[in-house]
N, C-alpha and C positions, 0 to 999 in steps of 0.2 A: 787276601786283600783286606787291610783296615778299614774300619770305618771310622770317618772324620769326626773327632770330641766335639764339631760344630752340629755337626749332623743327628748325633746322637741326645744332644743336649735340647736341640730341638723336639725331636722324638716328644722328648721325656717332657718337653712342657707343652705338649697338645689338650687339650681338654679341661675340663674343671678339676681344679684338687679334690680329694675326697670331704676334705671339709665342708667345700664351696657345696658340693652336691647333698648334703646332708643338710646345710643352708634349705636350700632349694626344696629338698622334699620335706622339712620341716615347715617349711611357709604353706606349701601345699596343703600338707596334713592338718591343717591349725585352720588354713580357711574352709576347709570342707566340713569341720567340725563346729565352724560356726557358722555354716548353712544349716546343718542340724538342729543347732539350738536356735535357731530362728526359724527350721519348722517345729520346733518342740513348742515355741512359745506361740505358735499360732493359735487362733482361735477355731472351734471347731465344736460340731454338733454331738449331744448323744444323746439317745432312749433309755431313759430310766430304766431297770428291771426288777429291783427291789422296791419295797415300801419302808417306809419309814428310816430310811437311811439320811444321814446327816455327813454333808460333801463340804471338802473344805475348800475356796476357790483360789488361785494362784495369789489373790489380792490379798490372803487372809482370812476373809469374809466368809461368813455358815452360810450354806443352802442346805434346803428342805424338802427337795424335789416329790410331786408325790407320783407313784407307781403310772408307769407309761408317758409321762410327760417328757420333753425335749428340751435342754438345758443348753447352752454355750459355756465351753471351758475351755480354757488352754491345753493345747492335742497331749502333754505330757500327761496328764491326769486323765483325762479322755482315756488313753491310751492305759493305763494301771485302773480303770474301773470296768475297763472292759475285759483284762485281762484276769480280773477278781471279780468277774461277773456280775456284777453291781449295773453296769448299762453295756449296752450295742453302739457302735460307732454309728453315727448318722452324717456321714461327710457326703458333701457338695460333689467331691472327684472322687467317684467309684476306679478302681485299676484293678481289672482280675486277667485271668486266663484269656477269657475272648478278645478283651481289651487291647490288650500287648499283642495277644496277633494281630490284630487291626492296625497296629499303631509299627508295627513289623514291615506288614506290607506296607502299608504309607512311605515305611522310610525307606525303603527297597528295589519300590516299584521302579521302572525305566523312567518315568518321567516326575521323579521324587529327585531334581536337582537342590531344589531349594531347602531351606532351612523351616520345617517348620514349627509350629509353636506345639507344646506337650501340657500335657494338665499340669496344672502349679503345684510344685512339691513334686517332679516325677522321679528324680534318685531316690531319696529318700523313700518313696511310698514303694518304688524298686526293692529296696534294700529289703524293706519290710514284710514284701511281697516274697520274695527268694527265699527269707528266712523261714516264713510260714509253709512256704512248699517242702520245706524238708519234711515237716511232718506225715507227707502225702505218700502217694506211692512213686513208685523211682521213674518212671513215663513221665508223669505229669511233674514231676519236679524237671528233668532233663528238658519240656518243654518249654515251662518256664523260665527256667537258665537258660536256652537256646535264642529264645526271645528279647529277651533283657542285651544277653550280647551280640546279637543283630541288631539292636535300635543301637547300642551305643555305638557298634566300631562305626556306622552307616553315618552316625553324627557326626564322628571325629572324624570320618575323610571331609565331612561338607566343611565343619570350623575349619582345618587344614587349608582346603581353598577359597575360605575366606582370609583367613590370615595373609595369604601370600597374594592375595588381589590388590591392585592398586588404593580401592577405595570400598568402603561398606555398602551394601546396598542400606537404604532407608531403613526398611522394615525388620530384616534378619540379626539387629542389635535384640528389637522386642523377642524375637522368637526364642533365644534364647535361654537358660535355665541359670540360673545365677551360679551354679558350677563350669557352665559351659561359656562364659561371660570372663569367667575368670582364668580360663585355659586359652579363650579367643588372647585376651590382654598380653598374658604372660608370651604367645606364641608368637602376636604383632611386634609388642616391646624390642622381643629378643632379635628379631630378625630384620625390623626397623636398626638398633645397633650394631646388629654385625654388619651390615650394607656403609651405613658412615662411617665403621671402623676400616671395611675394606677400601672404600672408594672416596673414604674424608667427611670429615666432620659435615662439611659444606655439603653435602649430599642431599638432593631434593628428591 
């Protein structure tokens, strides 16, 4: 038995072209990366550890910090002073070990439907966090990777049915992490127009 050149041609135009999809994860890729550099350019605390060091500030400007004092700098240099032992990070939003299991259960627990809010910067400080565990022993790395990917999948079923709900609640826009703000958008967008594509433009 043939199969219909109708049939087949159909087949063949199901889904995004490769291009389109390469579109798509490139928009992806580009805005998660300028999450990053918007937490790079935050501002953030660190303890001096040297004396007589001379800090250059994002703005240009010398500082002169002396030995044990607490300075404000944007987290990029923050983060290269502490990595050349020059100062200790002094951040607002601690995230360790205990943290993320806490923040685990939270998103896990039976009566964890809702959406809730995560310390500011939580990929990011994620990412950071992951990477540093490699250093560790292979336990405490496994649990913090374990961690990390129980909070996210737990979030993506919650954005998920938020997307597909008729309407947002009030509060669960705020809760959100401005990664996860940008996957709710792209998730609603898309399924907002396939619904007027299937059922008409006029679609309420």
């Amino acid at each position: 038995m043939f199969n219909s050149p109708r049939a087949s041609a159909c087949d063949e135009s199901v889904g995004l072209l490769p291009s389109e999809m390469e579109m798509v994860d490139s928009l992806v890729v580009e805005q998660i990366k300028r999450f990053e550099v918007d937490f790079l350019n935050s501002i953030t605390k660190v303890k001096i550890l040297v004396d007589d060091q001379r800090i250059k500030a994002g703005d240009g400007t010398t500082l002169e910090p002396r030995l044990g004092s607490s300075i404000e700098l944007e987290r990029w240099i923050a983060e290269e002073l502490a990595r050349s032992g020059v100062a200790s990070l002094q951040d607002d939003v601690q995230i360790d070990r205990v943290s993320l299991n806490r923040i685990r259960w939270l998103e896990t627990s039976i009566s964890a439907d809702a959406l809730r809010s995560l310390p500011q910067g939580f990929y990011p400080r994620a990412r950071r966090i992951l990477q540093a565990s490699k250093a560790s022993d292979q336990d405490r790395q496994n649990e913090i990777d374990s961690a990390i990917r129980e909070i996210l999948n737990a979030r993506l079923r919650k954005l998920l049915r938020l997307a597909i709900a008729p309407s947002l609640p009030q509060d669960a826009h705020a809760s959100m992490q401005p990664e996860e703000r940008l996957l709710y958008e792209m998730i609603h967008r898309c399924l907002s127009s396939w619904k007027e594509g299937i059922l008409g433009a006029g679609w309420k």
